[in-house]
MMTF fields as JSON, N, C-alpha, C and O atoms, coordinates in Angstrom:
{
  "mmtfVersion": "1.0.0",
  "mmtfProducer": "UNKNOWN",
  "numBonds": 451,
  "numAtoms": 452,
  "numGroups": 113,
  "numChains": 1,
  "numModels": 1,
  "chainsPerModel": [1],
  "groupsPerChain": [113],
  "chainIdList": ["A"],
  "bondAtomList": [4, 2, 8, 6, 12, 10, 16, 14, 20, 18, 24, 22, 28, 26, 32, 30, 36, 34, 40, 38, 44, 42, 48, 46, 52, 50, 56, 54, 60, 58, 64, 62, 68, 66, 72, 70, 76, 74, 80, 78, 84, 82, 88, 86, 92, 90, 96, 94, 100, 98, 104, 102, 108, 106, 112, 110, 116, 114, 120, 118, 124, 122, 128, 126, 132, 130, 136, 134, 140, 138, 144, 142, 148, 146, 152, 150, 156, 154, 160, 158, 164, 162, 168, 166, 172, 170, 176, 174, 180, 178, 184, 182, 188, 186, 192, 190, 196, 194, 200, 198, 204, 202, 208, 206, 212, 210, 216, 214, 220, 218, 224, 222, 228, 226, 232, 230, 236, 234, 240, 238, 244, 242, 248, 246, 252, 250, 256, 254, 260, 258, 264, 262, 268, 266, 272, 270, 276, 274, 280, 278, 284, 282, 288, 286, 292, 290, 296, 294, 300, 298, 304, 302, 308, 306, 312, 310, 316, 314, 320, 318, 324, 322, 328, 326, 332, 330, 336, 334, 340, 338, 344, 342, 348, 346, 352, 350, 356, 354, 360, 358, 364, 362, 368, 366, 372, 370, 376, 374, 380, 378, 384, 382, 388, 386, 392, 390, 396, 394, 400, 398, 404, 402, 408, 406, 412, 410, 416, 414, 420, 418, 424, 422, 428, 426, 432, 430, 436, 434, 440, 438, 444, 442, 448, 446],
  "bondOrderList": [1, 1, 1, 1, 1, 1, 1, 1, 1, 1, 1, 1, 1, 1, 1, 1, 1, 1, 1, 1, 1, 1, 1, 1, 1, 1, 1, 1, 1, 1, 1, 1, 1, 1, 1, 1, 1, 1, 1, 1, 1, 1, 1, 1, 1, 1, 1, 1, 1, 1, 1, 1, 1, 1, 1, 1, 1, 1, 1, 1, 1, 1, 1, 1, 1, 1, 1, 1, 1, 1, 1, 1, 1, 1, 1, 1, 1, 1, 1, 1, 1, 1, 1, 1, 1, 1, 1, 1, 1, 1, 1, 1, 1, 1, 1, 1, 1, 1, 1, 1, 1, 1, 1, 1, 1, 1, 1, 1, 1, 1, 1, 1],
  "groupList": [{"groupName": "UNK", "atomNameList": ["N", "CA", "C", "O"], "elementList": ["N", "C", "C", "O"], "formalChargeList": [0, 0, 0, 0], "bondAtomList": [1, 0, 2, 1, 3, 2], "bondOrderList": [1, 1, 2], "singleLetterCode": "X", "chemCompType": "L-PEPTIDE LINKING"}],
  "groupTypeList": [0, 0, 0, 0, 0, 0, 0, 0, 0, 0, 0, 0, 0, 0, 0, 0, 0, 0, 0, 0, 0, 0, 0, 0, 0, 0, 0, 0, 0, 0, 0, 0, 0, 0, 0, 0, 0, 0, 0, 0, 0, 0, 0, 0, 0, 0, 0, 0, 0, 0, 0, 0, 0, 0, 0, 0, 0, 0, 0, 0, 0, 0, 0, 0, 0, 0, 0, 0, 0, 0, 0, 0, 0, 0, 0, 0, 0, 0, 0, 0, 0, 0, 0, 0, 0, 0, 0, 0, 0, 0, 0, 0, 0, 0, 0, 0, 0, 0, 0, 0, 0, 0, 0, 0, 0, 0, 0, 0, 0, 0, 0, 0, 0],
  "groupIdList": [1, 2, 3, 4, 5, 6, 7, 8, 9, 10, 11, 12, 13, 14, 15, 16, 17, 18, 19, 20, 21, 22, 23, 24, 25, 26, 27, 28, 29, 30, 31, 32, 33, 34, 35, 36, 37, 38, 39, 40, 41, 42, 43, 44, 45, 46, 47, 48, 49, 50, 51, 52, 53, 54, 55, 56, 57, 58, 59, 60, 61, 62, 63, 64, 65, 66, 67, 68, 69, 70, 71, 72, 73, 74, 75, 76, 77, 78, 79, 80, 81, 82, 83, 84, 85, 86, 87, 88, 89, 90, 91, 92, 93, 94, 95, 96, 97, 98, 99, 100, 101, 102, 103, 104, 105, 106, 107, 108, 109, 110, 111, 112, 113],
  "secStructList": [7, 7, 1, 2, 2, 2, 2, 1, 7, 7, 2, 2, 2, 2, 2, 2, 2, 2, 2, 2, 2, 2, 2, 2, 2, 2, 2, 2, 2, 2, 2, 2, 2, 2, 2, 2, 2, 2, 2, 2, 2, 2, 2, 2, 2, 2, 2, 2, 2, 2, 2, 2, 2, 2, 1, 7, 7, 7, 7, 7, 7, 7, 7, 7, 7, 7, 3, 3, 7, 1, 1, 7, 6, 6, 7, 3, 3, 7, 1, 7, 1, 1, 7, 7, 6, 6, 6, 2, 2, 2, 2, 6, 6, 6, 7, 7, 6, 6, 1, 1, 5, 1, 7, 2, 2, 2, 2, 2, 2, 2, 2, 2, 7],
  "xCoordList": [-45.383, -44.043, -43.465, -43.984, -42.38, -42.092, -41.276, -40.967, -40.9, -39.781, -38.78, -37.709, -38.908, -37.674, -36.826, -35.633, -37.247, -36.384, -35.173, -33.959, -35.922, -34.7, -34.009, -32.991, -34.392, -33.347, -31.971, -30.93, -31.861, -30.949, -30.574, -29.658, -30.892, -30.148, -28.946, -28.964, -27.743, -26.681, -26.826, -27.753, -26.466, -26.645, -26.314, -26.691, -25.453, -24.994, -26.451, -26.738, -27.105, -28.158, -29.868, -30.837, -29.892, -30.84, -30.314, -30.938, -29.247, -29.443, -29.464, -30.39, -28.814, -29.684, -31.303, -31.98, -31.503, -32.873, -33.536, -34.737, -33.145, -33.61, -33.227, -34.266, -32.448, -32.243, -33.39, -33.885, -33.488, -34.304, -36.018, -36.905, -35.924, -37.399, -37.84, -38.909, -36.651, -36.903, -36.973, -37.564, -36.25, -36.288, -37.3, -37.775, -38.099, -39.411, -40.507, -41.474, -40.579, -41.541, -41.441, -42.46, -40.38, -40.128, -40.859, -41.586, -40.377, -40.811, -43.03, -43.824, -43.031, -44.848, -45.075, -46.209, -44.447, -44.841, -45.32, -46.404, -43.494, -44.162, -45.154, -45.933, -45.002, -46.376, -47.757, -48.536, -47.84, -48.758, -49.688, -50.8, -48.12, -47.844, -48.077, -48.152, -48.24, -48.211, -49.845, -50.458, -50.527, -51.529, -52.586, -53.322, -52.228, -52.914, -52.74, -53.611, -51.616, -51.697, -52.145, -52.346, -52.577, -53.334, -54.704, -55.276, -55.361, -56.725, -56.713, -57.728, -55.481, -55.96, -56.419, -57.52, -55.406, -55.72, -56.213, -56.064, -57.459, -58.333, -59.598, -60.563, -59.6, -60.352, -60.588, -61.61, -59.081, -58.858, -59.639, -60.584, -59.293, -60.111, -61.474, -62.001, -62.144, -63.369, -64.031, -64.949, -63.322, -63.76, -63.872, -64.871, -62.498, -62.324, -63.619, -64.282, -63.692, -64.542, -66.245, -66.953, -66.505, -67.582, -67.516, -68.571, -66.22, -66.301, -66.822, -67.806, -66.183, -66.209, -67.682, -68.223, -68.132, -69.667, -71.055, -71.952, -70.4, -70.887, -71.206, -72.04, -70.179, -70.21, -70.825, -71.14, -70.867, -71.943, -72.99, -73.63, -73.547, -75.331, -75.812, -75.402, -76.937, -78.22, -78.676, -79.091, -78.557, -78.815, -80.835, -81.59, -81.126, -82.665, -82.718, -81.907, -84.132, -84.767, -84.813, -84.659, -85.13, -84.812, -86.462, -87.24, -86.679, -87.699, -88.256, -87.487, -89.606, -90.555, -90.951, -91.322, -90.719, -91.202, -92.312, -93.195, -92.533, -94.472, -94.667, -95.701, -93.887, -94.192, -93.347, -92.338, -94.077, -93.52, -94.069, -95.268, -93.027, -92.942, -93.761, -93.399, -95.461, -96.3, -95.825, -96.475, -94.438, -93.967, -93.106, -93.184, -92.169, -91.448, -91.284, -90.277, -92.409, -92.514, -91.299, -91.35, -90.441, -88.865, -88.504, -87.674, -88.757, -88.244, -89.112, -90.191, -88.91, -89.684, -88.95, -87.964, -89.483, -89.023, -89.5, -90.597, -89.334, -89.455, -90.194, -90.959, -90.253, -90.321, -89.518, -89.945, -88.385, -87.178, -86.199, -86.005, -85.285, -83.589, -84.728, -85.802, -83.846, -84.219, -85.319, -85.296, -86.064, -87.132, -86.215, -85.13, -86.974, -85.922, -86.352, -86.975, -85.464, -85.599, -86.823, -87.415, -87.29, -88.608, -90.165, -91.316, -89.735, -90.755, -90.803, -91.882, -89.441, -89.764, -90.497, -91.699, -90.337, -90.662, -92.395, -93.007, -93.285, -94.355, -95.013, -96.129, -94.736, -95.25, -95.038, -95.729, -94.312, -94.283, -94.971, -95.218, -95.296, -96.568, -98.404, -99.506, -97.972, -99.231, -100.112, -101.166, -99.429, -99.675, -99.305, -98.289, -100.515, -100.164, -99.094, -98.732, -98.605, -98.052, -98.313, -97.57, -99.927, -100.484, -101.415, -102.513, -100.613, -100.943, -100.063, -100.398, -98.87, -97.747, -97.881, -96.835, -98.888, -98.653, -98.571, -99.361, -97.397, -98.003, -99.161, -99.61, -99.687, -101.064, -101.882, -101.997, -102.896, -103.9, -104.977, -105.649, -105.147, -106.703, -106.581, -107.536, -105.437, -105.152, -105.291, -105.778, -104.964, -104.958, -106.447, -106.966, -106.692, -108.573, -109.528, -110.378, -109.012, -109.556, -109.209, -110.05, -108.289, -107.382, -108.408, -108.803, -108.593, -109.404, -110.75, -111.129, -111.484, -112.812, -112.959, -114.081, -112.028, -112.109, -111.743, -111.65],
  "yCoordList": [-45.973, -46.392, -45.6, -44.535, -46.112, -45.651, -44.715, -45.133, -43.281, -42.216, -42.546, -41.952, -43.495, -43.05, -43.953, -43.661, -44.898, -45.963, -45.23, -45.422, -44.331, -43.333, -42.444, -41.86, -42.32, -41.409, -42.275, -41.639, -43.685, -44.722, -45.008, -45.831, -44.685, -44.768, -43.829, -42.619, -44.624, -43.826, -43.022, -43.438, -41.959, -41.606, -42.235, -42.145, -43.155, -44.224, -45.648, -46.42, -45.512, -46.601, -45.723, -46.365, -44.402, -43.401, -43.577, -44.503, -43.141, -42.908, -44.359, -44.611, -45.209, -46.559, -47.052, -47.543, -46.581, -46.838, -45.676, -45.916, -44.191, -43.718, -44.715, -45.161, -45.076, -45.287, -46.748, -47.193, -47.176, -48.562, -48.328, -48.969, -46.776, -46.417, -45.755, -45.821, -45.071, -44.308, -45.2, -44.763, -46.58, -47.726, -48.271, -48.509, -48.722, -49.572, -48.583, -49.137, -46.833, -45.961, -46.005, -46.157, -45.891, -45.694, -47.229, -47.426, -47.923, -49.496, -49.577, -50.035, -48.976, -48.97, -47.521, -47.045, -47.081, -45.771, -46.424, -46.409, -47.131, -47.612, -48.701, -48.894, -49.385, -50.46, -49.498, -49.575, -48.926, -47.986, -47.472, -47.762, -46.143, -45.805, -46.82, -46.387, -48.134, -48.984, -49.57, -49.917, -49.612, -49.945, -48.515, -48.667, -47.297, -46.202, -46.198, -45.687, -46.756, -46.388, -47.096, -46.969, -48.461, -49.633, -49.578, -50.234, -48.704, -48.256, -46.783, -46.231, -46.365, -45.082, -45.92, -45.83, -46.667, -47.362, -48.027, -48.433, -48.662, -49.155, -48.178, -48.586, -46.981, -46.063, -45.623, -45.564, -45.242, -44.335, -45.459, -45.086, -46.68, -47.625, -47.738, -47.992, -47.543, -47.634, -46.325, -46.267, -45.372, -44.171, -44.286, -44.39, -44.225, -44.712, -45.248, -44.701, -46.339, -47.468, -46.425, -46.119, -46.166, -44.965, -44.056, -43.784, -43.03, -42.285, -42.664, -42.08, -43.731, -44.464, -44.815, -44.88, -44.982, -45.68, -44.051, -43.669, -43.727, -42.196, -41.386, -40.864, -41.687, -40.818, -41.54, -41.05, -42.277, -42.719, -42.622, -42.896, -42.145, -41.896, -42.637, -43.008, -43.005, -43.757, -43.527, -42.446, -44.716, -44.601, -44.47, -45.181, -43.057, -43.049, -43.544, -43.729, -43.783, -44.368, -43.302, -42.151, -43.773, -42.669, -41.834, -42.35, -41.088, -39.841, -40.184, -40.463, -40.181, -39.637, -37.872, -37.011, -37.931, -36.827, -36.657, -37.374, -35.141, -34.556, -33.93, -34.231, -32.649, -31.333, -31.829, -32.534, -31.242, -30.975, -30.06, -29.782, -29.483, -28.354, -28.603, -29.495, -27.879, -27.617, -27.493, -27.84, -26.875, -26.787, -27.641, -28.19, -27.967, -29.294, -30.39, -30.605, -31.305, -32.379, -33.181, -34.014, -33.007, -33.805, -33.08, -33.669, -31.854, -31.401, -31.625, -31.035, -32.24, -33.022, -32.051, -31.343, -32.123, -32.044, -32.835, -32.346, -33.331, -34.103, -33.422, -34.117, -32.07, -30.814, -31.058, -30.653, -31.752, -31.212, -30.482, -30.3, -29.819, -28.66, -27.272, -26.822, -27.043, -25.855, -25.853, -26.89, -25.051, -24.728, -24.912, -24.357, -25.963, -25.504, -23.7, -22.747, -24.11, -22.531, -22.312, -21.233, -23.561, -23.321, -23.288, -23.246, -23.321, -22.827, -21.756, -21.168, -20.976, -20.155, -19.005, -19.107, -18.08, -17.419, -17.403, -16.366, -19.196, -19.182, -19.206, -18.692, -19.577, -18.97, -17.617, -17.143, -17.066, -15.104, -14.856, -13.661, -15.509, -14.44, -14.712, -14.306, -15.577, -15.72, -17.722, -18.137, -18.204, -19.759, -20.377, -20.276, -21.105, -22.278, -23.284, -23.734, -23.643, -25.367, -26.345, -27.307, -26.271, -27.504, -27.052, -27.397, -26.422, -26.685, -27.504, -28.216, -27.683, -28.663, -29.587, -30.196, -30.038, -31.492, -32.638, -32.61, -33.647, -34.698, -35.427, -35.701, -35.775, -35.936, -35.208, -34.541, -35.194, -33.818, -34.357, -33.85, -35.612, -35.813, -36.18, -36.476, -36.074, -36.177, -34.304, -33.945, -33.718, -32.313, -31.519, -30.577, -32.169, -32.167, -32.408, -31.697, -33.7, -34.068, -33.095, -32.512, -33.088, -32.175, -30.775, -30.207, -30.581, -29.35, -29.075, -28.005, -30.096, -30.453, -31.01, -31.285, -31.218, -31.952, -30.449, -30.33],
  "zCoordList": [21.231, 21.486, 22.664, 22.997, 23.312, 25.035, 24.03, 22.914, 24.521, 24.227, 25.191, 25.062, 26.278, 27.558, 26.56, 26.472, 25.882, 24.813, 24.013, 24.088, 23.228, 22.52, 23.441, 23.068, 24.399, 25.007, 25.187, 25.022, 25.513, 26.368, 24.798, 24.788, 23.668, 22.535, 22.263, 22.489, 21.676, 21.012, 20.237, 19.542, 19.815, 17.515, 16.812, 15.643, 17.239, 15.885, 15.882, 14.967, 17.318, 16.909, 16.522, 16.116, 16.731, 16.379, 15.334, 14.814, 14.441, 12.698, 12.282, 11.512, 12.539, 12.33, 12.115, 11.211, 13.609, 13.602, 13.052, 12.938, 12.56, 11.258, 10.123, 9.636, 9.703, 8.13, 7.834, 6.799, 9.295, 8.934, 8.695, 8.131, 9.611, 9.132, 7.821, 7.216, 7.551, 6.487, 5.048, 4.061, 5.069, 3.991, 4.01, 2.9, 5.232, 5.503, 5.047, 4.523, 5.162, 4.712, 3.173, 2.498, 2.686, 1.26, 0.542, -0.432, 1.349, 0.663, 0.333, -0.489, 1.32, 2.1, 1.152, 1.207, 0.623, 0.183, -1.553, -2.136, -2.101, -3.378, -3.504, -4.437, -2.412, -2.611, -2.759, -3.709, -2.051, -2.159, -3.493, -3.935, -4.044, -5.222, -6.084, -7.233, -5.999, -7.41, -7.346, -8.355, -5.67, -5.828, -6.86, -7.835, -6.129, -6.626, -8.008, -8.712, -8.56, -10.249, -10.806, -12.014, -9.88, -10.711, -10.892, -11.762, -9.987, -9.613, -10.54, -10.965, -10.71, -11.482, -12.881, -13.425, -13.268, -14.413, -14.786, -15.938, -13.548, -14.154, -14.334, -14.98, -13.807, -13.755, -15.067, -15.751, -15.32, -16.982, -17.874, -18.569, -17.861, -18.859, -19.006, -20.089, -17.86, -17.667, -18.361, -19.178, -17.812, -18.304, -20.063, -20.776, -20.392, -21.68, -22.541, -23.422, -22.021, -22.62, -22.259, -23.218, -21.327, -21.467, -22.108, -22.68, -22.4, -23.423, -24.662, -25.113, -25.367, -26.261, -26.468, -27.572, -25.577, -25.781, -26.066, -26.818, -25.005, -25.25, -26.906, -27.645, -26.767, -28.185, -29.47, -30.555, -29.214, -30.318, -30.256, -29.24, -31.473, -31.562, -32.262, -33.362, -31.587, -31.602, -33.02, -33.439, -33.774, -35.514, -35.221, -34.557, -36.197, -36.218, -37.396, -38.303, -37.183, -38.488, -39.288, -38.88, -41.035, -41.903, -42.2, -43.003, -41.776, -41.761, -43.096, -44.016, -43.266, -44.61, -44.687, -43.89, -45.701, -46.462, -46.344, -46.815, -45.341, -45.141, -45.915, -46.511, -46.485, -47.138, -48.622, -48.667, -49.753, -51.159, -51.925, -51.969, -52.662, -53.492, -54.328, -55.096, -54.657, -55.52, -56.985, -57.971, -56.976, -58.197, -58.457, -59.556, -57.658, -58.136, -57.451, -56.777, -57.575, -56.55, -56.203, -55.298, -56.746, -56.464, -55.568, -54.876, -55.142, -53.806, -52.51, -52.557, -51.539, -50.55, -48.918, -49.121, -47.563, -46.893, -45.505, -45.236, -45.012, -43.891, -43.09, -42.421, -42.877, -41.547, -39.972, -38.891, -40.186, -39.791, -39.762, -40.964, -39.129, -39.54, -39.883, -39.484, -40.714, -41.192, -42.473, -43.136, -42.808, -43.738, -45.042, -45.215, -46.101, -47.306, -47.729, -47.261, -49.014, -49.696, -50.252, -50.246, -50.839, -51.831, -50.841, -51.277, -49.509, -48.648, -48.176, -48.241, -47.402, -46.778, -47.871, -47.626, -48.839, -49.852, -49.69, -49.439, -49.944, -49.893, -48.629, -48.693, -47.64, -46.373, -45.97, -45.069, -46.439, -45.977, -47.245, -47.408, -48.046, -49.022, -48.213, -48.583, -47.004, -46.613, -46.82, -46.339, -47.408, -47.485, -46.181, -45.493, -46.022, -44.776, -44.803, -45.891, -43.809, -44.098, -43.913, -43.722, -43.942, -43.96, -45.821, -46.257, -46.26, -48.338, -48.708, -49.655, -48.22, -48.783, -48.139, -47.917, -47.656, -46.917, -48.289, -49.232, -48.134, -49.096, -49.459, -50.572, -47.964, -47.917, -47.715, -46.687, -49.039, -48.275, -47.674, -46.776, -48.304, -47.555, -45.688, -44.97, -45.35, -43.905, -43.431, -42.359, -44.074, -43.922, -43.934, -43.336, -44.644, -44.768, -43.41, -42.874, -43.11, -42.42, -41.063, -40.38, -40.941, -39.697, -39.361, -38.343, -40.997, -40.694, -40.324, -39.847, -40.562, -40.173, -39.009, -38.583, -38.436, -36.988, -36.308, -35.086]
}
């Protein structure tokens, strides 16, 4: 834009031609402002809807029982988490964990191979 223009201007047509810029910026400012919050918000949704999806876990199938208690076969353990109680005791006296296998003749075999 030419500057020699504003010089050959009054102050009464300079604060004019401020107030007309400063309304046309404000106007371009909220169009703006309304596009950015529409994009924020489709952002937050998206996100959202990924959180949401996120957090759900993947249903496993339900585990069989490898190891059982010599003494009370109703106690079973998968050999997942943590060791039950009625194992740890017989492995620190020196027992394997392949004696509690449910199947032994797979354990057998294991051992001969």
């Amino acid at each position: 834009m030419n500057t020699a223009h504003f010089n050959s201007l009054s102050v009464d047509e300079l604060w004019t031609l401020h107030q007309e810029v400063a309304a046309k910026l404000t106007q371009r400012m909220l169009v703006q402002k309304a596009r950015l919050e529409e994009r924020l918000r489709s952002i937050r949704l998206a996100s959202e809807v990924t959180r949401l999806n996120y957090k759900r876990r993947r249903p496993y199938p339900p585990v069989r029982p490898k190891y059982r208690n010599p003494k009370n076969p109703a106690e079973t353990w998968s050999g997942r988490g943590r060791q039950p109680r009625w194992l740890r005791p017989q492995l620190r006296s020196g027992r394997d964990l392949d004696d509690f296998l449910i199947d032994q003749a797979s354990a057998q075999k294991r051992q001969t191979n």
